[in-house]
C-alpha positions as CSV (number, residue, x, y, z in Angstrom):
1,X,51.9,41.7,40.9
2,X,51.8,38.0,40.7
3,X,51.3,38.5,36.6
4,X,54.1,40.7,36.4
5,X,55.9,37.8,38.4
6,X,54.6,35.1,36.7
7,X,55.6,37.1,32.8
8,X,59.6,37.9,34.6
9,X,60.2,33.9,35.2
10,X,58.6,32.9,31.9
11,X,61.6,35.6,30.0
12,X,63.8,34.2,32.0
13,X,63.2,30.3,31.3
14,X,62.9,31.3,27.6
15,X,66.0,33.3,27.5
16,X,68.0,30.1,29.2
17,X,66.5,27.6,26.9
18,X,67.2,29.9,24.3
19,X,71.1,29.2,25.2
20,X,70.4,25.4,25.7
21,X,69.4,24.6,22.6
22,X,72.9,26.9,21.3
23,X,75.9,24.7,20.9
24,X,77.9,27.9,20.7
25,X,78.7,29.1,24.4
26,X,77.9,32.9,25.2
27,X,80.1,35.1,27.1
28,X,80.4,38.5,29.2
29,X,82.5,40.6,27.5
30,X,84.3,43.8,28.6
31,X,85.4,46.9,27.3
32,X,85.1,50.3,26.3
33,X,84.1,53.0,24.0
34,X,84.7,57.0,22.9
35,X,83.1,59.3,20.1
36,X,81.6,62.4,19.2
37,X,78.2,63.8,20.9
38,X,75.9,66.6,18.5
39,X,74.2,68.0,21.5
40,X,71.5,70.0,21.7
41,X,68.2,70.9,24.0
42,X,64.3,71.3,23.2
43,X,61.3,72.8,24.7
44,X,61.1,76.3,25.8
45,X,65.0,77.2,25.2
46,X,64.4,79.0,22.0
47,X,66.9,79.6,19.1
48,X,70.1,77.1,20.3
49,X,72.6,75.7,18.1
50,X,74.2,72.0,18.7
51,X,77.3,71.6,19.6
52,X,79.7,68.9,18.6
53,X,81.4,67.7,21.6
54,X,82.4,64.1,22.6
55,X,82.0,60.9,25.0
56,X,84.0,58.0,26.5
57,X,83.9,55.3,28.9
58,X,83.9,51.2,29.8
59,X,81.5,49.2,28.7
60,X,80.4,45.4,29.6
61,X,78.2,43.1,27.6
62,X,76.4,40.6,29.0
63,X,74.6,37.9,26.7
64,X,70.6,36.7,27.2
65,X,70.5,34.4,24.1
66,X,72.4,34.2,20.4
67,X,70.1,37.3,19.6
68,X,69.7,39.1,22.7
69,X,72.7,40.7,24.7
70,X,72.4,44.0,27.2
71,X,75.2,46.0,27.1
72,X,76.0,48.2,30.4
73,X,77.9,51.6,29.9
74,X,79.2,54.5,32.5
75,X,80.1,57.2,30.2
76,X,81.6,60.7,30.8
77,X,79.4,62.9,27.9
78,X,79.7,66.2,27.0
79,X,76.8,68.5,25.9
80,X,75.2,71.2,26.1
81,X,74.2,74.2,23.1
82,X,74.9,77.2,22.4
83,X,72.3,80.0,22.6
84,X,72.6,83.9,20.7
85,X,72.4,86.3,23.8
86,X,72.5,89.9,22.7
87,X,74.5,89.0,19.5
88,X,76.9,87.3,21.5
89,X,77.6,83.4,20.9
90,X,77.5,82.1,24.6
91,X,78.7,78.3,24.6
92,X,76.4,76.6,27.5
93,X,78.9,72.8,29.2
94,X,76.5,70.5,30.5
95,X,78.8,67.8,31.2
96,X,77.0,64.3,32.7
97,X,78.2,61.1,34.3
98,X,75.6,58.5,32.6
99,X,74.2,55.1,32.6
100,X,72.9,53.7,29.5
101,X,71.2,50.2,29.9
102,X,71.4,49.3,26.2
103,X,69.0,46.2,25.1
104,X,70.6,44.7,21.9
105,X,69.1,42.4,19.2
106,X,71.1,40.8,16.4
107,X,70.0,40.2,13.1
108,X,72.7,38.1,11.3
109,X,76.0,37.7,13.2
110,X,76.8,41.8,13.4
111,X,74.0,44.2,12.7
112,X,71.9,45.2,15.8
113,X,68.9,47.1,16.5
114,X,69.5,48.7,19.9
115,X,67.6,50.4,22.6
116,X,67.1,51.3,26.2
117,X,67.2,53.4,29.2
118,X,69.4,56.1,30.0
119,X,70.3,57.9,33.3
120,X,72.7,60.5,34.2
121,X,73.8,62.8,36.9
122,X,74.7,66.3,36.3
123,X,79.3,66.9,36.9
124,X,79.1,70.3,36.0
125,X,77.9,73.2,33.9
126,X,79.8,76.5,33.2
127,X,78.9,79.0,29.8
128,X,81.3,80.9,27.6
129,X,79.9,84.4,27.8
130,X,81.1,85.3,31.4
131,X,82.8,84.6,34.5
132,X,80.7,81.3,35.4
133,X,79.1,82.1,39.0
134,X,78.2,79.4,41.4
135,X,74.7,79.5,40.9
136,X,75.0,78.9,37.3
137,X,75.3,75.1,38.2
138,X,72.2,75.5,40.0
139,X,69.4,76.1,37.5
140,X,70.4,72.6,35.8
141,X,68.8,69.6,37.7
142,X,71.3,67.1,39.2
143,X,69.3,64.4,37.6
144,X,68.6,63.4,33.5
145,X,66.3,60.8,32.4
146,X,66.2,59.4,28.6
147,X,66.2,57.1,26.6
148,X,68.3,55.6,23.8
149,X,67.3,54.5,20.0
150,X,69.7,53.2,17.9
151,X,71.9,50.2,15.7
152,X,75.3,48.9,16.1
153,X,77.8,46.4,13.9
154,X,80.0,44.3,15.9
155,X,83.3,42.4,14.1
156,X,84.0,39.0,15.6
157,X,87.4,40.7,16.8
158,X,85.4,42.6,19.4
159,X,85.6,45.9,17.7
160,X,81.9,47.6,17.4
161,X,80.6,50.6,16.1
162,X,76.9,52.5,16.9
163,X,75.0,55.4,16.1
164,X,71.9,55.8,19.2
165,X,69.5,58.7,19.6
166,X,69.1,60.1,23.5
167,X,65.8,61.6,23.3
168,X,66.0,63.4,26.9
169,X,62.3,63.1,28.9
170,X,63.3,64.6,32.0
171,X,63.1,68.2,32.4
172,X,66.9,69.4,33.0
173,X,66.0,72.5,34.4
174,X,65.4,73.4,38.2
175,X,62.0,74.8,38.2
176,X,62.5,76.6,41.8
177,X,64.7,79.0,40.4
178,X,63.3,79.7,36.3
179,X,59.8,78.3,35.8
180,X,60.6,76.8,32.1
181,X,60.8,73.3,30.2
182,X,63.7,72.1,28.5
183,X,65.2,68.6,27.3
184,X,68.5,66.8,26.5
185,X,68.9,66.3,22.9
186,X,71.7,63.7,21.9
187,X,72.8,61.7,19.2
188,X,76.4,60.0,19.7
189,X,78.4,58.2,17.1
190,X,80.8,55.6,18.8
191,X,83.7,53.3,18.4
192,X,84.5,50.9,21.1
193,X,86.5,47.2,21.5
194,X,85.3,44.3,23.6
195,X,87.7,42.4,25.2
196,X,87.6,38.9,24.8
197,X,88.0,37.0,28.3
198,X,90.3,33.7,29.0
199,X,87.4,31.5,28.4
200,X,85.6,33.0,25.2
201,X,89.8,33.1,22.7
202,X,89.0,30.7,20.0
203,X,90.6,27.3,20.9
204,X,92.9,25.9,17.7
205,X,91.3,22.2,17.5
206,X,93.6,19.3,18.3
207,X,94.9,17.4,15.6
208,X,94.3,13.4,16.0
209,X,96.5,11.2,14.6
C-alpha cells in the first residue's frame, strides 16, 4: 500500500511539472458527442448478426499535461444483435446508460491514441420476434464492464472525431436464470464539439504604440 501511494504522488508531481514547464495554459473543456454503434455479443450466443445502431451524450475533458488529457463521457448507447430463431430474424435492444473514462495521449497537436475503462448500467432490453414479457429484461445483468481501445483527431476549433473498440469483459447475462457466457461487443464511430470556456477563447494581442 505505501508503494502504491508512494507511485500515485510521484504521477501526480510529474504530471504538474509537466504543465509548469508549459507556457501554454491547459484547460477543462466541455461538450458532447453522437454516432453510430456496430453492436454485437460473443461467447456462447451462437450465430448473431451486428446491428448498426447509434450513441450520444456530454462529454468533459480534463487536461493532465500537453500530451495527456482524460476525457469523461455519460453516454446513452444502443446495442444489442440479432440472432436467427426458427428462420425468423429476431432483433435483440440492449440499450445502456455508460461511463467511459477515456485516457488520451497526443502525438503532434491532433492525433491521439486513446484508452480506458468503461461501465454501464443496463435501461432496458426488449426483442423483435414477440410481445416483449417482463422477464425478458431479466436475463440481462443490470451491470457491464469493458474496456475501450481506440484514436481520436481533435481540430483546434474544438470539433473531434474517434473511432474506440469496447471489448465487453463482464458477463451480460444473469446466470440464475440461463447458465451461459456472453459479452458486449462494440465499436462506435463518433463526432463531438468541445466547448471552449471564458478563459481558454484566444485573446487578440494588444497593439503598442
Amino acid at each position: 500500500m505505501k508503494k502504491l501511494n508512494v507511485l500515485i504522488i510521484g504521477l501526480i508531481t510529474v504530471a504538474f511539472s509537466l504543465n509548469a514547464q508549459d507556457d501554454n495554459p491547459l484547460f477543462t473543456r466541455a461538450g458532447f458527442k453522437a454516432g453510430l454503434n456496430y453492436a454485437n455479443v460473443t461467447g456462447d450466443i451462437e450465430d448473431t448478426d451486428a446491428r448498426i445502431r447509434m450513441h450520444l451524450g456530454a462529454v468533459i475533458e480534463f487536461p493532465i499535461s500537453q500530451q495527456i488529457y482524460i476525457q469523461a463521457e455519460v453516454l446513452y448507447s444502443a446495442q444489442g444483435y440479432t440472432i436467427d430463431e426458427n428462420g425468423e430474424e429476431n432483433k435483440i435492444s440492449l440499450n445502456y446508460l455508460t461511463l467511459p473514462i477515456i485516457s488520451k495521449f497526443y502525438f503532434g497537436n491532433h492525433f491521439s491514441l486513446e484508452t480506458g475503462p468503461r461501465f454501464a448500467t443496463l435501461a432496458n432490453a426488449t426483442e423483435s420476434a414477440d410481445d416483449t414479457p417482463d422477464e425478458f429484461f431479466d436475463l440481462f445483468n443490470d451491470f457491464d464492464f469493458g474496456w475501450v481501445l481506440g484514436a481520436g483527431y481533435k481540430l483546434e476549433s474544438g470539433l473531434f472525431f474517434q473511432l474506440h473498440y469496447n471489448l465487453g469483459l463482464s458477463n451480460i447475462i444473469n446466470t440464475d436464470i440461463v447458465d451461459i457466457s456472453s459479452n458486449n461487443s462494440l465499436a462506435q464511430l463518433s463526432v463531438g464539439y468541445l466547448f471552449k470556456t471564458k478563459n481558454n477563447r484566444r485573446q487578440e494581442p494588444a497593439i503598442q504604440e
